[in-house]
NUVEX-683570 format. One line per 5 residues: number of its first residue (from 1); their letters; for each residue x, y, z of N, C-alpha, C. Coordinates in pm, whole numbers, plus 50000, padded with zeros to 5 digits. Layout:
! NUVEX-683570
NUM = A = X Y Z X Y Z X Y Z  ...
***
This chain:
! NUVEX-683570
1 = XXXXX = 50084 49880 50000 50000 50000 50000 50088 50126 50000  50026 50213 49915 50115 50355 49954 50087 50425 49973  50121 50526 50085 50038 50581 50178 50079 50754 50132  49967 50791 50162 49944 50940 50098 49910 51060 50177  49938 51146 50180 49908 51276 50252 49887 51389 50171
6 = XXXXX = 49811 51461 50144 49736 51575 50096 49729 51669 50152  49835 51796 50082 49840 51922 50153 49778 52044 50088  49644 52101 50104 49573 52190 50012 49504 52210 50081  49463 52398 50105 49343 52477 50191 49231 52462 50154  49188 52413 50014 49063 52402 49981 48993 52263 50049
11 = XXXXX = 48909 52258 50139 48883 52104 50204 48804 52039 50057  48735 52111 49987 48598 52001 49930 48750 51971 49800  48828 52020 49750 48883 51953 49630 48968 51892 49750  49071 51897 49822 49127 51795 49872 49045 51680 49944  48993 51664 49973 48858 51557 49996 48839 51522 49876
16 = XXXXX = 48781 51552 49772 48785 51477 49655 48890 51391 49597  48981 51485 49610 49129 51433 49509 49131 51261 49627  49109 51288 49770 49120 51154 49837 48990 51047 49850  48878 51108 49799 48780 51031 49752 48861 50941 49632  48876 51050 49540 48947 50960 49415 49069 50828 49444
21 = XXXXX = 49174 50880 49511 49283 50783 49543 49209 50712 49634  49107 50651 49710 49088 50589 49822 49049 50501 49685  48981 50503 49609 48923 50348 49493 49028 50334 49431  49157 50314 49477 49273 50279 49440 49296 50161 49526  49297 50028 49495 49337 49910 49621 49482 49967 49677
26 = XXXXX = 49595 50048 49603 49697 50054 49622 49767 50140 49721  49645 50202 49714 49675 50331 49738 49598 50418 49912  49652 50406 50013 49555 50470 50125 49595 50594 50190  49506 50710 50195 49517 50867 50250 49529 50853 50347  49657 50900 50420 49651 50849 50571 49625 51010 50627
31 = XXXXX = 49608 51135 50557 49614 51227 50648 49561 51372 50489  49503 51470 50574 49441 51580 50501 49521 51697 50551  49596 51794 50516 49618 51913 50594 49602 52054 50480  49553 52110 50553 49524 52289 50537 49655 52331 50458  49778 52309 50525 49888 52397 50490 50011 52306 50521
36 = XXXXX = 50161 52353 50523 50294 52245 50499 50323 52286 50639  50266 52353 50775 50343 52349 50898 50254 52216 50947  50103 52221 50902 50009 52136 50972 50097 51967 50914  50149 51958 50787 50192 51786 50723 50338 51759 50822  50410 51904 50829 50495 51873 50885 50514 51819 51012
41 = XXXXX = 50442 51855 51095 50441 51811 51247 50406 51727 51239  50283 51614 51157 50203 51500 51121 50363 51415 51076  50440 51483 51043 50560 51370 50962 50666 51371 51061  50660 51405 51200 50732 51367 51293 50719 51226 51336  50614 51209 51321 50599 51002 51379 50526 50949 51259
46 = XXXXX = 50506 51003 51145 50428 50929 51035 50503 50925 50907  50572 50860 50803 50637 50850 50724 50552 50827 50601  50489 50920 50534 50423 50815 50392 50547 50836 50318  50475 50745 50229 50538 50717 50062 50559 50806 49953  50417 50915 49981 50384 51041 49854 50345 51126 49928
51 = XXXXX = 50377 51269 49892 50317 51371 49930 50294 51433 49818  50158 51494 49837 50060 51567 49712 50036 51704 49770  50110 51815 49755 50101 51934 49810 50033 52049 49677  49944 52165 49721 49906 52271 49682 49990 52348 49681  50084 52451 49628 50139 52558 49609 50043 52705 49713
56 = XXXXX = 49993 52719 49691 49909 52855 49757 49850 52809 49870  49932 52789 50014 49858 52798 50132 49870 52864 50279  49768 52878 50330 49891 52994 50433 49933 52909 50563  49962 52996 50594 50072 52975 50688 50231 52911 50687  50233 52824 50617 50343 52775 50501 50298 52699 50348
61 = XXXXX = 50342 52778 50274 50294 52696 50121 50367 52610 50078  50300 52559 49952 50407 52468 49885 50525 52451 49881  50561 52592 49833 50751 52559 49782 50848 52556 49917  50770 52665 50038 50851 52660 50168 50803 52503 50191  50748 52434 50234 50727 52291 50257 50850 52218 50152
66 = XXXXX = 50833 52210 50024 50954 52144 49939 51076 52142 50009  51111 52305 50033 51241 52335 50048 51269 52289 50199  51179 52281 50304 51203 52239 50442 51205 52054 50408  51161 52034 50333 51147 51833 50287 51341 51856 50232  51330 51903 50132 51507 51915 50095 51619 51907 50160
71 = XXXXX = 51542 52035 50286 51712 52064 50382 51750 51973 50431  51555 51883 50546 51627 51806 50592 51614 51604 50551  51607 51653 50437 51668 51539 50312 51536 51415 50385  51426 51410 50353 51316 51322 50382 51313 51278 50233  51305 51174 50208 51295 51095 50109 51125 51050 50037
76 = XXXXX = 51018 51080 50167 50907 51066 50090 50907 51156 49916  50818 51081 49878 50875 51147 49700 50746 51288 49730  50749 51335 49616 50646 51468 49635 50593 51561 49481  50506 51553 49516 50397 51576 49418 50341 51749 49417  50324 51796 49292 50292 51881 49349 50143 51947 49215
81 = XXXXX = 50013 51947 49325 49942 51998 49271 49860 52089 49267  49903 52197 49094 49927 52320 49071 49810 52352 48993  49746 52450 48997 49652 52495 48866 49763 52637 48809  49850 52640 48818 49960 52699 48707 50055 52614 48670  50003 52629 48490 50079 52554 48414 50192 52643 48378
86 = XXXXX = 50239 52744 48464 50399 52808 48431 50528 52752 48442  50594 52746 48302 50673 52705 48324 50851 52733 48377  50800 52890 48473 50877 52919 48576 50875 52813 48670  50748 52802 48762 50710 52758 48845 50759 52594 48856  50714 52551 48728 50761 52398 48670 50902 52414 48710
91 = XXXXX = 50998 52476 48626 51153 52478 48632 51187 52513 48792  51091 52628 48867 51196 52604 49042 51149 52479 49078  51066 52379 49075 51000 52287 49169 51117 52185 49081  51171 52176 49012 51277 52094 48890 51407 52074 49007  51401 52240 48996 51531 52249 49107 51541 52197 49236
96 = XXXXX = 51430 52237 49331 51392 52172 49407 51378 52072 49438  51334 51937 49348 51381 51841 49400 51282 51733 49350  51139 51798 49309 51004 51771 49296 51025 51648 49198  50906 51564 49257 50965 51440 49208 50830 51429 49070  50713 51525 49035 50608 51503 48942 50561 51654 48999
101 = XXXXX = 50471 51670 48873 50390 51808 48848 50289 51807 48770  50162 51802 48880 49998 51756 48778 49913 51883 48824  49866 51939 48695 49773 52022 48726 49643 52012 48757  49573 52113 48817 49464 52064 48883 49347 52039 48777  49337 52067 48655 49259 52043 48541 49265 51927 48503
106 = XXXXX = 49399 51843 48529 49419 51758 48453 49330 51642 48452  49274 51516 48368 49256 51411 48374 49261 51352 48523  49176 51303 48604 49162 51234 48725 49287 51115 48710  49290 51077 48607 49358 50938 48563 49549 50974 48576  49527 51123 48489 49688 51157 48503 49745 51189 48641
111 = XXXXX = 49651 51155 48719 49700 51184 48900 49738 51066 48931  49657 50950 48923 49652 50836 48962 49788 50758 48894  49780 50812 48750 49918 50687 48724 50093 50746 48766  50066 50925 48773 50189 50975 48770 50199 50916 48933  50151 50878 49015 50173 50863 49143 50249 50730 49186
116 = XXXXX = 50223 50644 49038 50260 50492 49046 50351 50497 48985  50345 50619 48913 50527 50598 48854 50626 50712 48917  50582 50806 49020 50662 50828 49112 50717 50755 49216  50637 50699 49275 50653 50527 49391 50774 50450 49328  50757 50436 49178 50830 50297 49132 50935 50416 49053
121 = XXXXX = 50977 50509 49064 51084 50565 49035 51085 50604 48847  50944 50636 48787 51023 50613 48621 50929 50699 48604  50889 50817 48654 50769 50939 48629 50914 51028 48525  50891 51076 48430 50985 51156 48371 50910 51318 48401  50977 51415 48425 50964 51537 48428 50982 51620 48321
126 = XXXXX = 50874 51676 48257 50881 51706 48153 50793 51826 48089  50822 51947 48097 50695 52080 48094 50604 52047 47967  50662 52028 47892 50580 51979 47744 50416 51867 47809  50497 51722 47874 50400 51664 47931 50294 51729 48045  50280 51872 48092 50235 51906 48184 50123 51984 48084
131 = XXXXX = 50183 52059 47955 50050 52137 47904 50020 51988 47805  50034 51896 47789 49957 51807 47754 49824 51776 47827  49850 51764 47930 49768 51789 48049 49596 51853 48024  49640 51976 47939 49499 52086 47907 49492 52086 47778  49505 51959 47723 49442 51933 47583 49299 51958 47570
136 = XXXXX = 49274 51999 47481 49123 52027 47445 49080 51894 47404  48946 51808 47422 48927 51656 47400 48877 51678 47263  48902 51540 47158 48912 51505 47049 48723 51545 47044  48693 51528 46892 48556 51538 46860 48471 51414 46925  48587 51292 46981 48483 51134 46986 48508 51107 47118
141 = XXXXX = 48627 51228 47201 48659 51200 47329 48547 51159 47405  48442 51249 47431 48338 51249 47543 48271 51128 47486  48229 51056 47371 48121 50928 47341 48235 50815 47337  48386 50843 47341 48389 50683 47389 48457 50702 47585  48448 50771 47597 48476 50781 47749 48331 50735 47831
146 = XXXXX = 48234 50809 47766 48074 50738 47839 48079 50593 47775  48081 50548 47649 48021 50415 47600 48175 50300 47689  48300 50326 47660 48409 50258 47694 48446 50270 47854  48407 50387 47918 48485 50410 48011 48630 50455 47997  48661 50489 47888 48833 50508 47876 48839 50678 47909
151 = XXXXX = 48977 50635 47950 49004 50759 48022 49052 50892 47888  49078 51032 47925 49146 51092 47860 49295 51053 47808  49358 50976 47869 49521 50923 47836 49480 50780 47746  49390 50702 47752 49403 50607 47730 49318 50618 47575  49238 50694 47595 49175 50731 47436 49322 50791 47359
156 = XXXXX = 49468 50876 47397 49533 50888 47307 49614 50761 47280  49644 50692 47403 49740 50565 47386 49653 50504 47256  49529 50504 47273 49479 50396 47130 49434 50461 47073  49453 50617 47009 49480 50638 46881 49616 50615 46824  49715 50624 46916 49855 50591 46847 49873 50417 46870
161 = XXXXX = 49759 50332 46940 49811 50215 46852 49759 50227 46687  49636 50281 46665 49536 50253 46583 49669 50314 46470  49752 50392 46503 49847 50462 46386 49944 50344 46380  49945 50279 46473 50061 50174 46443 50199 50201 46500  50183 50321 46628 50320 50295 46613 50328 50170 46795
166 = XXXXX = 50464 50175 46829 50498 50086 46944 50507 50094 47042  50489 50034 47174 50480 50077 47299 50595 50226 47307  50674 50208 47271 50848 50282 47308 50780 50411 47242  50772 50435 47126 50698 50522 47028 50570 50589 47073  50514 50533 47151 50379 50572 47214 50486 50656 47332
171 = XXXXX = 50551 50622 47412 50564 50665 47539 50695 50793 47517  50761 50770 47383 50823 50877 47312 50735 51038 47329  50670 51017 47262 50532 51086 47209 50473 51139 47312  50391 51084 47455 50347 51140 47518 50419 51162 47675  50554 51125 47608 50637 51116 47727 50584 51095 47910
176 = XXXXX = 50596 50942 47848 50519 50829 47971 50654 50739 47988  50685 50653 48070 50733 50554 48065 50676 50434 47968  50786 50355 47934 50697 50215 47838 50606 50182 47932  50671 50102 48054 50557 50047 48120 50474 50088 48173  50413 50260 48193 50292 50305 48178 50200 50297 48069
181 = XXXXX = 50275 50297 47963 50220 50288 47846 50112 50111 47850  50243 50048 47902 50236 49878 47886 50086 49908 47925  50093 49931 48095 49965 49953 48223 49820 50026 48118  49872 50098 48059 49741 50163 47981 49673 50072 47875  49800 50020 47791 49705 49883 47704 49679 49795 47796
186 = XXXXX = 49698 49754 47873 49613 49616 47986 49498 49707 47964  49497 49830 48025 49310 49858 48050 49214 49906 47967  49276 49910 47842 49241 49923 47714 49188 49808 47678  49221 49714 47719 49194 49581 47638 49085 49495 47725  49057 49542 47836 48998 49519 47940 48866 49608 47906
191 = XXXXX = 48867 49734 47929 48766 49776 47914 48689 49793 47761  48780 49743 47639 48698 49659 47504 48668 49544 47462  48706 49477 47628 48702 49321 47600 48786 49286 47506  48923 49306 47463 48957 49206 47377 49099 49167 47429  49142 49058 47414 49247 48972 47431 49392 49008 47383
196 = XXXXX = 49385 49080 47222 49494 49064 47183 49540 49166 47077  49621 49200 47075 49669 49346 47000 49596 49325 46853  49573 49196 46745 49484 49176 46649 49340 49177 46684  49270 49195 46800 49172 49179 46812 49116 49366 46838  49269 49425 46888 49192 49516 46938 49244 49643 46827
201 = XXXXX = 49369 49621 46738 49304 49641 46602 49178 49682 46517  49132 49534 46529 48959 49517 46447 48913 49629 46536  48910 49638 46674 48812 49726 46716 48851 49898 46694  48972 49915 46664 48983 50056 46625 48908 50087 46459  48903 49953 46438 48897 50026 46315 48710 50015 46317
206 = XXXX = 48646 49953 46374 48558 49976 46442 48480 50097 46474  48570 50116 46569 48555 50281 46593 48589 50379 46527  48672 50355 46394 48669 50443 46305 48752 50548 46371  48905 50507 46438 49012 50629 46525 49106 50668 46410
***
């Protein structure tokens, strides 16, 4: 299990964001805080795995929290979520130490996997991948997300199988790790029912991607 702490003044979106990670088997919120003095004193006898911090909070914000995690070299990894897609802001949190950077617009889904590939060490940092983030959705996004369930990331992973190119090539492109990429065709193939990269083929073309 990997255990999570959430640092953001807004209660109803941080409550959500841990509504969301709690239907994660993997994944358990062990703690909510207002601001980075309230996580800090909580991380005197509690060690998680991830920290998911807000930038704008008072009493200590985001980046003073980073930089107090830095000095005194805590190894939980750290997350940081921003509704500025600047890529000032991107480049100090670079420096800093920041181990991922998801905006608050983004895809529910792009929270959930960058968190599994911060844990397992292969999240790449990358400003390009962050305004990917506030893509405007395709003309067929919203009717196969209701009919499929597929997520915003996973509707592009299978337009670029449907182009043909390869796991490596896919994760080139939207600069993912392969084996996120891998993790995204499992649930691709799962949620179209089909078995096998020829089967799920037929179904792009199906869908006409």
């Amino acid at each position: 299990m990997l255990k999570i702490v959430i640092a953001d003044d807004h209660k109803l979106f941080a409550q959500g964001v841990a509504n969301l990670l709690k239907e994660e088997d993997d994944f358990e919120v062990i703690g909510l805080f207002k601001n980075g003095k309230e996580l800090l004193s909580f991380m005197d006898t509690v060690h998680p795995d991830v920290i998911i911090t807000d930038m704008n909070m008072p009493g200590m914000d985001g980046m003073a929290l980073i930089e107090n995690l830095k000095t005194n070299q805590v190894r939980t990894k750290i997350i940081v979520l921003s509704m500025y897609d600047d890529e000032k802001i991107f480049k100090e949190c670079v420096k800093l130490g920041v181990n991922a950077y998801v905006l608050k617009d983004a895809d529910p889904d792009e929270l959930i996997y960058t968190i599994r590939e911060v844990a397992e060490d292969r999240h790449i940092m990358n400003f390009q991948r962050v305004l990917k983030q506030l893509d405007n959705p395709g003309p067929y996004d919203d009717s196969y997300k209701l009919k499929y369930q597929l997520s915003k990331r996973e509707i592009e992973v299978l337009k670029l199988i449907a182009d043909g190119k390869s796991n490596k090539e896919i994760a080139s492109i939207l600069m993912l790790s392969v084996y996120t990429v891998e993790t995204h065709r499992k649930n691709i193939h799962h949620k179209l029912g089909v078995s096998n990269s020829i089967e799920l083929l037929k179904k792009t073309q199906e869908m006409n991607l």
